[in-house]
VODREN-768110 format. One record per residue (C-alpha): residue number from 1; x, y, z. Coordinates in steps of 0.001 Angstrom, whole numbers, plus 500000, padded with zeros to 6 digits. Layout:
{pt NUM, {X, Y, Z}}
...
***
This chain:
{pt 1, {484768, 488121, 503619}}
{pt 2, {485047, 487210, 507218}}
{pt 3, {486184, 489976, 509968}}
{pt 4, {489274, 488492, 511443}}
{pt 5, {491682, 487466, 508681}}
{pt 6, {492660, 483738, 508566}}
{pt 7, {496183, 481950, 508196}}
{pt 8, {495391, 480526, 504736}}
{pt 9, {493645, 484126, 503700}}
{pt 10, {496989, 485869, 505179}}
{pt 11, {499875, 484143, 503619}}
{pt 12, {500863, 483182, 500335}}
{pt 13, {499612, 480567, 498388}}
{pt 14, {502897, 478691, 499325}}
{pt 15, {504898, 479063, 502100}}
{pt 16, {507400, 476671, 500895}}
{pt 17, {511264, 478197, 501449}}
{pt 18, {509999, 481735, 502190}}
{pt 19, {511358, 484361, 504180}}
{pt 20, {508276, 485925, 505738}}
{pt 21, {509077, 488669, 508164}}
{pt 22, {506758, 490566, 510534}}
{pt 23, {506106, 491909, 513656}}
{pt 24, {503721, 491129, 517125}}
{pt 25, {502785, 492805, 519793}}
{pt 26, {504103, 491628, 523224}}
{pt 27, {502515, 492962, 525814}}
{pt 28, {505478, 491714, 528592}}
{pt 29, {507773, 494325, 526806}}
{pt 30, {504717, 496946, 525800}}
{pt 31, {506394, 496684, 522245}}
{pt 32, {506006, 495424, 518876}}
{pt 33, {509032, 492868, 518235}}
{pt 34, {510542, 491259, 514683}}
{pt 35, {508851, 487767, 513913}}
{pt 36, {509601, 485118, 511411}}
{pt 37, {506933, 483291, 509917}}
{pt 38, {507714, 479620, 509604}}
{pt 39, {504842, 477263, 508454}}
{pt 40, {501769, 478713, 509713}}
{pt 41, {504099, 479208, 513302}}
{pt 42, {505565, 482893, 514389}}
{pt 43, {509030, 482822, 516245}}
{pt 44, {510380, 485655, 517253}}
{pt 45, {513405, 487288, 515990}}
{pt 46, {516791, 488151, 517887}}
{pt 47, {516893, 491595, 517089}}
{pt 48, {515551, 494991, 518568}}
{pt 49, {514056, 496219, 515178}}
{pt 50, {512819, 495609, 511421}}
{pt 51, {515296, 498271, 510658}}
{pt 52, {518479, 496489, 512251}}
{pt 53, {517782, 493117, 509946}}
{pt 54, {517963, 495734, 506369}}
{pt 55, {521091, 496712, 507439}}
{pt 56, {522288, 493335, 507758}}
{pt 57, {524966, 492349, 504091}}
{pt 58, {522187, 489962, 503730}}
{pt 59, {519050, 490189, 504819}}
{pt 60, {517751, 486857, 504213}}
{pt 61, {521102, 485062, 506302}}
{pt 62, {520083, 487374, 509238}}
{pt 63, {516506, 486462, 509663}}
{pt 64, {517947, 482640, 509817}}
{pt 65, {520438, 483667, 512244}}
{pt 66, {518313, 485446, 514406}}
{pt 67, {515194, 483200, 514448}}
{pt 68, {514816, 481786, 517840}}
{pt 69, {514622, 477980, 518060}}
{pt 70, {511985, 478372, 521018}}
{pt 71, {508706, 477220, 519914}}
{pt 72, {506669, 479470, 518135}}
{pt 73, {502847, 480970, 518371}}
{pt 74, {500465, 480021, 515771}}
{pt 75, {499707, 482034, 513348}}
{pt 76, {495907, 481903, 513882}}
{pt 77, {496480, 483190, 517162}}
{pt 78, {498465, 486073, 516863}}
{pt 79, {495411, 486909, 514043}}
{pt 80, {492428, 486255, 516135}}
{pt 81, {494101, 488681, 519139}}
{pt 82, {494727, 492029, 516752}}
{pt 83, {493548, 495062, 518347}}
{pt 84, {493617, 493092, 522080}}
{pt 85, {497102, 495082, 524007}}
{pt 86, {496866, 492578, 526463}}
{pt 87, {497815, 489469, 524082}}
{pt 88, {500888, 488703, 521272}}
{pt 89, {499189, 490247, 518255}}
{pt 90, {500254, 490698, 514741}}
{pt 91, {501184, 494186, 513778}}
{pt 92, {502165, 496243, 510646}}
{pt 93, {505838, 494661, 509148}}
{pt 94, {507562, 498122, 509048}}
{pt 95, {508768, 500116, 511824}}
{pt 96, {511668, 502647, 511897}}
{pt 97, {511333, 502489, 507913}}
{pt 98, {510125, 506059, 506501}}
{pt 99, {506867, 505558, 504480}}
{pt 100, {506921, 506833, 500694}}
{pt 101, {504653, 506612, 497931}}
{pt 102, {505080, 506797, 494452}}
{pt 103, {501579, 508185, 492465}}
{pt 104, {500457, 508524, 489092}}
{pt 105, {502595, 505254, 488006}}
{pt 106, {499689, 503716, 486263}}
{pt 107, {497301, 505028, 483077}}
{pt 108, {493818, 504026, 485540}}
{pt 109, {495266, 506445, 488173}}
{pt 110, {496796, 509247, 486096}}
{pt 111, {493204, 509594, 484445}}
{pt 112, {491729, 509360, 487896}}
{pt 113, {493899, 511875, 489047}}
{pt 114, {493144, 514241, 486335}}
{pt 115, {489961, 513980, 487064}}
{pt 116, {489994, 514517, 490647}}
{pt 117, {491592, 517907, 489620}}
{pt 118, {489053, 518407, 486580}}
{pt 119, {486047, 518291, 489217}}
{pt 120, {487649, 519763, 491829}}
{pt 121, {486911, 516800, 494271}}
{pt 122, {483230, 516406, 492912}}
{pt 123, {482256, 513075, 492530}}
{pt 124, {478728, 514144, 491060}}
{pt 125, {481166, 515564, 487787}}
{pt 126, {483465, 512233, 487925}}
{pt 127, {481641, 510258, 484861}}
{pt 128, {481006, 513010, 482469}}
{pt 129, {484922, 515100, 483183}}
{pt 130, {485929, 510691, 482393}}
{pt 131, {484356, 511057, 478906}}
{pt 132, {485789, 513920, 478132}}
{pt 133, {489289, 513640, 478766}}
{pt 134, {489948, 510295, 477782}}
{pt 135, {488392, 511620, 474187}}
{pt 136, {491261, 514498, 474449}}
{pt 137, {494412, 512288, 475234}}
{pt 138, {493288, 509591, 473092}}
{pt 139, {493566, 505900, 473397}}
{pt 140, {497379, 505142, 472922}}
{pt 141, {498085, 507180, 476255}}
{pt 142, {498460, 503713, 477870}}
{pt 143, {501650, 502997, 475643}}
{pt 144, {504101, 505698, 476253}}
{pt 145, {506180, 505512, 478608}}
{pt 146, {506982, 508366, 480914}}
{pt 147, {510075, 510645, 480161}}
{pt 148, {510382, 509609, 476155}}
{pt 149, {510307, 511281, 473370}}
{pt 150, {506595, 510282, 472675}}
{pt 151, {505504, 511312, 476362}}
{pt 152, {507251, 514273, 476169}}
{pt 153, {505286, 515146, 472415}}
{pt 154, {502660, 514929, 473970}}
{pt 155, {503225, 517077, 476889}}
{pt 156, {504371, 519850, 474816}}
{pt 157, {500773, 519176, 473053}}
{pt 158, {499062, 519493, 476018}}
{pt 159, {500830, 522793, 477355}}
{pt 160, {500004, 524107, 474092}}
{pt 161, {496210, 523338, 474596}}
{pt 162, {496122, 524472, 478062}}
{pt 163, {495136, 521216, 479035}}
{pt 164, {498097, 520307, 481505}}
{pt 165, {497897, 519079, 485170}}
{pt 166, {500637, 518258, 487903}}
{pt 167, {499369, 514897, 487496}}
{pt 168, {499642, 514916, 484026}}
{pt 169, {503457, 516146, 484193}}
{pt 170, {504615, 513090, 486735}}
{pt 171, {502708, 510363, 484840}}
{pt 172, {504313, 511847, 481248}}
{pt 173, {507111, 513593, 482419}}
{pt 174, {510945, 512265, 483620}}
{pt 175, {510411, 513212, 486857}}
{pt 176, {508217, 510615, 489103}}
{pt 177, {506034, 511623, 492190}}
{pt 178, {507440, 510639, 495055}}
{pt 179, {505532, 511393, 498696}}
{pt 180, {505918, 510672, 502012}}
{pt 181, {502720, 508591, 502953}}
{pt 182, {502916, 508041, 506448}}
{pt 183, {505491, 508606, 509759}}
{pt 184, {507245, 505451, 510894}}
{pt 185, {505357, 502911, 513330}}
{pt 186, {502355, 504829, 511882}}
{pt 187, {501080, 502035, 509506}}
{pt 188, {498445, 499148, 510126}}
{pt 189, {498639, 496088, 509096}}
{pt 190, {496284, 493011, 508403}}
{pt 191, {493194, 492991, 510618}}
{pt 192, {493350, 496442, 511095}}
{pt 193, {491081, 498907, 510609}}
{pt 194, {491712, 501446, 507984}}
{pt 195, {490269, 504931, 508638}}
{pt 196, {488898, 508274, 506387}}
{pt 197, {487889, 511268, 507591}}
{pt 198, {484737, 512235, 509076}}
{pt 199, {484320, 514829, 506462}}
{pt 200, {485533, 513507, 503236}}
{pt 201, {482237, 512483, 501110}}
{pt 202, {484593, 510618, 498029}}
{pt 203, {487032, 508103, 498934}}
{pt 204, {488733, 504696, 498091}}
{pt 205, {491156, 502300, 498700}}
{pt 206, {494282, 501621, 496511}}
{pt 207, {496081, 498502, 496178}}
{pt 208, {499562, 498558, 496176}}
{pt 209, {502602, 496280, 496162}}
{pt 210, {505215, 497903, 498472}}
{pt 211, {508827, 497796, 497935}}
{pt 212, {511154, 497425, 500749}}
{pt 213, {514621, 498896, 500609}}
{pt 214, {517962, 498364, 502381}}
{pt 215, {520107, 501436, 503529}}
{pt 216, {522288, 501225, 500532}}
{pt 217, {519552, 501249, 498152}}
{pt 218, {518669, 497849, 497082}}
{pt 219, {515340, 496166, 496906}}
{pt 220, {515819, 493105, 499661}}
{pt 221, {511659, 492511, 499329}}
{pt 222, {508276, 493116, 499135}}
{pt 223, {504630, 493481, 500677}}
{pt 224, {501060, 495063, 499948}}
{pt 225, {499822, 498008, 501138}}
{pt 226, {496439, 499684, 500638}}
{pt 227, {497300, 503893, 500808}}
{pt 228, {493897, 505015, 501396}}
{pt 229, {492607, 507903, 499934}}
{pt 230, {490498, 510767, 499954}}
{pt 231, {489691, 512263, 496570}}
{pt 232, {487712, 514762, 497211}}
{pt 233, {490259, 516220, 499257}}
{pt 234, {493360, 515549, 496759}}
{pt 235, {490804, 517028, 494007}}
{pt 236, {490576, 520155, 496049}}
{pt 237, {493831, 521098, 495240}}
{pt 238, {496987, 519297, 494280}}
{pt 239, {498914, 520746, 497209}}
{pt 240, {496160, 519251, 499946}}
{pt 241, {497916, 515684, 499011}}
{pt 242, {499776, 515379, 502703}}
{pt 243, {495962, 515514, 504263}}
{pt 244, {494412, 513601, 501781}}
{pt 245, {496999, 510639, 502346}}
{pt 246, {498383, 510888, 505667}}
{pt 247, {495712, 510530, 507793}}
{pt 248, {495371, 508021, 511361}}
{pt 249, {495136, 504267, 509951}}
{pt 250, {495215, 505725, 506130}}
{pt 251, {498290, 503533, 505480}}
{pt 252, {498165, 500015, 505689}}
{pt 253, {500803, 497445, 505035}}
{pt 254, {501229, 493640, 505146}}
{pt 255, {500543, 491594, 506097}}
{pt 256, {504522, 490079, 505860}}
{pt 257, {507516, 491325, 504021}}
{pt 258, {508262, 488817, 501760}}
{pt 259, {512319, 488905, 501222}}
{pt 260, {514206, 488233, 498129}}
{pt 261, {515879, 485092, 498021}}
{pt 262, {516816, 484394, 494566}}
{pt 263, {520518, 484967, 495511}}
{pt 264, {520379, 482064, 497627}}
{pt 265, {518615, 479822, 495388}}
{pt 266, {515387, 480738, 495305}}
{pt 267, {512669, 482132, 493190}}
{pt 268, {511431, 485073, 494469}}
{pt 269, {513239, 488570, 493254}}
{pt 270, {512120, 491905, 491442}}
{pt 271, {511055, 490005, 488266}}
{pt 272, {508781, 488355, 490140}}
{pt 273, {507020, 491316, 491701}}
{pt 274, {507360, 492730, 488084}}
{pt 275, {504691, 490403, 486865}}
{pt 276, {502484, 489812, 489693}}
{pt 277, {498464, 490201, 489826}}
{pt 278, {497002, 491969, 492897}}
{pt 279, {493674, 491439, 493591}}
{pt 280, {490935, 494147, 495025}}
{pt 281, {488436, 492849, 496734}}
{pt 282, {485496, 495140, 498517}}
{pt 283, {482644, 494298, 500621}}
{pt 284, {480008, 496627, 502062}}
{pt 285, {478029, 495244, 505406}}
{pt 286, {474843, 497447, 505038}}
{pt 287, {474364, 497823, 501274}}
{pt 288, {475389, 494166, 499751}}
{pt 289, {477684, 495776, 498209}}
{pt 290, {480886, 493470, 496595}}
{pt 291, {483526, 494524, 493815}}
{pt 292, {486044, 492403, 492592}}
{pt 293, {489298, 493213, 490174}}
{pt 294, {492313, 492161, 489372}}
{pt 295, {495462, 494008, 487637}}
{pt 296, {498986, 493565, 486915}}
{pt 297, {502461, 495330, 488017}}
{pt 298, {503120, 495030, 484360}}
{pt 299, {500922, 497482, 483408}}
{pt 300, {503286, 500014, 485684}}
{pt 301, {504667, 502934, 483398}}
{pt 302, {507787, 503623, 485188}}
{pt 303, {509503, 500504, 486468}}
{pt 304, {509643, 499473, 490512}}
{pt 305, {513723, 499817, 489932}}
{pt 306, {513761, 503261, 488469}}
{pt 307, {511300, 503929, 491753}}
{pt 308, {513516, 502855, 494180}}
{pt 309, {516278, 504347, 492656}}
{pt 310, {514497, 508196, 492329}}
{pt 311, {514026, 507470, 496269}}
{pt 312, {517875, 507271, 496597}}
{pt 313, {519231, 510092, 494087}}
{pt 314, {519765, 512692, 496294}}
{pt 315, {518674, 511630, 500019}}
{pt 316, {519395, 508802, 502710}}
{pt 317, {517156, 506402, 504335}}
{pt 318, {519793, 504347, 507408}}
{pt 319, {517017, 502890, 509054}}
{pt 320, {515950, 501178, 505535}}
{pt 321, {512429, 502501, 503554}}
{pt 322, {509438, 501471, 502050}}
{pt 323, {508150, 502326, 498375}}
{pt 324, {504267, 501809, 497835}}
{pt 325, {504284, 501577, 493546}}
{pt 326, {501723, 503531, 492880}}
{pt 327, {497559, 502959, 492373}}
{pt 328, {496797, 500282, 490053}}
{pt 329, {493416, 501320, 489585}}
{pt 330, {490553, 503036, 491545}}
{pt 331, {486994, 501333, 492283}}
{pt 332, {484929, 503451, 489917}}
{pt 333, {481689, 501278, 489604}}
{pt 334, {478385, 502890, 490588}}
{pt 335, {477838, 502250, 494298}}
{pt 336, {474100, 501730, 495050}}
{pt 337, {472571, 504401, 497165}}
{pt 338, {470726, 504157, 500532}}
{pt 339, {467773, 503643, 498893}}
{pt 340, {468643, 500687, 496620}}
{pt 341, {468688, 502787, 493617}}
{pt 342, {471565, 503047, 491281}}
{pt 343, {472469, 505689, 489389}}
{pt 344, {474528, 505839, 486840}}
{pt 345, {477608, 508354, 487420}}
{pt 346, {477702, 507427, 490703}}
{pt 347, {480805, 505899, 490851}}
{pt 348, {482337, 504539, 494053}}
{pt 349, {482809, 505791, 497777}}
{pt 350, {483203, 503983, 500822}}
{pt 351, {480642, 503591, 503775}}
{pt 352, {481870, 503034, 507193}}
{pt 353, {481809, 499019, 507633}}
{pt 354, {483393, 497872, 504094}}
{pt 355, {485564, 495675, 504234}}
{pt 356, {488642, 495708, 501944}}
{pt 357, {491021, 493112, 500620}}
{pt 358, {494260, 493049, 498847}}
{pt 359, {496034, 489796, 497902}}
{pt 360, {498194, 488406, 494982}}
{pt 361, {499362, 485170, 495032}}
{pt 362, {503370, 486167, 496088}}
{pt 363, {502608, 488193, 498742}}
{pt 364, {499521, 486860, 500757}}
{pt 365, {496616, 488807, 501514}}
{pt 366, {496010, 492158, 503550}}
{pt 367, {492703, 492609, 505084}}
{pt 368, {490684, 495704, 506351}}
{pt 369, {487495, 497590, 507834}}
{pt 370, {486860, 500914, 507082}}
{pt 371, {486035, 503236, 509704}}
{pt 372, {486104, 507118, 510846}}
{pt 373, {490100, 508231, 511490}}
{pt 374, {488846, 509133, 515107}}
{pt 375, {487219, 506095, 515657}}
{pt 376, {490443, 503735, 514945}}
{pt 377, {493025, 502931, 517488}}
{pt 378, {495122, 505834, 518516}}
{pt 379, {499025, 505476, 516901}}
{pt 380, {500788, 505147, 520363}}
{pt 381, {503625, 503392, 519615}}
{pt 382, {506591, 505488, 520108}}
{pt 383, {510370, 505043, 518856}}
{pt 384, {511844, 505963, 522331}}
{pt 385, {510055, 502623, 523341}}
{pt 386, {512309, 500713, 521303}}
{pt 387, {515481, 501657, 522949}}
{pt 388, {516668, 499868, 525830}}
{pt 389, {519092, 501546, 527907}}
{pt 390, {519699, 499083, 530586}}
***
């Protein structure tokens, strides 16, 4: 896996008819800008914000209307420059767009979230408190779906056993979890590094597809996201989630919004994200490290619409908002140690250096380095910047 991300690694496997939106850097204006990806070229986009083109009827007719016809940058460039302030760059896609995250919408992170709690962030108890639990919900878990009368059997079971969790009551019960992840102009994107804290000992990335949602509520498209966690933290206590997730560089998103364009005679809509495989990729640079999976949206228990719609019931996002869908499983393979020796139990934590990759075929690919929070770029981007009063 190569440091700098590439233009075929980045976008989809076919750029053919897509609306790929995004933002650079440009270091004239000291601000990140809207782009439109056309080929493997980046023009930029009429418009002050990300935010101003989800408001638009029609999303997809106001990133044609707004594309400039001056000639674009390549691609490759804008990738090669990330992290340099004094060259166009690419940048996160968001920007005034609040950052939520739905959890426990999968049966691989429910259990891992259970267990987080069962341990009490102690990675040494991970394998064993795994045995047991799975033996105590049994192997159908996977089936029911959250909020019917089978889930909601079994929750009563589990109350009655004093064997219930938070965890256990979002992933079974009505009622989904829904966080705020990250501030806006807070996320990374592609290229980026991705930090944990200095002292977090039990950590992991988790791939994500990320919804993106107009004012008035409907999905207009999609991305990847990788909401970086720290379990040991989360395991601590339930109500330490805000500092295990929200942490500098913990969110990362990209590396393009992919819109929905079915309405105008295209392929691409919900049902596609509905069905597609995201791919985890992980390599370590000291240890020789490598893990590879693969899993499917359609494993999700709740579906992305009922998501998106929890996000709306009872609050407002104007400025637009991003959903990440949940975990769709945690790295749990045993990690060699710094000896060589592997242990079994072990399971998985990062080490400063790995480098992590997200991809499906629909969406591209969204790559990362892991490093200490303090040692990633400072968030400096600021909303005020992006008002122009003259």
């Amino acid at each position: 896996m190569t440091l700098r991300p590439t233009p075929r690694g980045t976008l989809p496997s076919s750029t053919e008819g897509m609306i790929l939106l995004g933002r650079r850097w440009c270091p004239q204006r000291r601000r990140g800008v809207p782009v439109r990806v056309i080929g493997e070229q980046v023009v930029d986009l009429q418009i002050p914000t990300i935010a101003h083109l989800l408001q638009a009827p029609d999303p997809t007719e106001a990133a044609e209307d707004h594309a400039t016809t001056a000639c674009g940058i390549p691609l490759d460039d804008l990738l090669q420059a990330i992290g340099d302030q004094t060259r166009a760059h690419l940048l996160s896609p968001v920007d005034l767009q609040p950052i939520k995250a739905a959890g426990v919408t999968f049966i691989e992170s429910m259990l891992e979230r259970v267990i987080e709690e069962a341990t009490q962030g102690d990675s040494n108890l991970a394998h064993e408190a795994r045995h047991r639990i799975l033996q105590s919900m049994g192997s159908d878990v996977a089936s029911i779906r959250p909020g019917s009368p089978e889930a909601m059997r079994l929750r009563t079971t589990m109350i009655e056993e004093n064997r219930w969790s938070p965890y256990l009551e979002v992933g079974l019960g009505p009622d989904a979890e829904i966080f705020t992840k990250a501030s806006p102009l807070s996320t990374v994107g592609t290229g980026m590094p991705v930090g944990i804290r200095r002292d977090s000992d039990w950590n992991n990335p988790e791939p994500e597809v990320v919804l993106v949602c107009a004012p008035d509520g409907r999905i207009v498209g999609a991305t990847l996201g990788n909401d970086v966690n720290l379990r040991d933290w989360e395991g601590r206590s339930a109500l330490l989630l805000g500092r295990a997730k929200d942490n500098r560089s913990s969110a990362s998103i990209g590396p393009f919004i992919r819109l929905f364009d079915s309405h105008r005679g295209g392929g691409f809509d919900l049902d596609s994200i509905r069905t597609e495989d995201v791919t985890l990729e992980i390599e370590g640079q000291n240890d020789g490290f490598s893990l590879r999976a693969s899993s499917s949206i359609a494993k999700i228990s709740r579906d992305p619409a009922d998501l998106a719609a929890q996000l709306f019931d009872s609050h407002d996002w104007p400025d637009g908002v991003v959903l990440y869908l949940g975990t769709m499983f945690a790295p749990t393979a045993d990690r060699p140690r710094t000896d060589g020796s592997i242990v079994a139990g072990d399971g998985f934590t990062h080490r400063i250096g790995d480098r992590v990759r997200i991809s499906s075929p629909l969406l591209g690919g969204l790559s990362n380095e892991v490093r200490l929070c303090d040692s990633c770029p400072k968030w400096t981007e600021r909303i005020s910047d992006l008002v122009d009063l003259t």
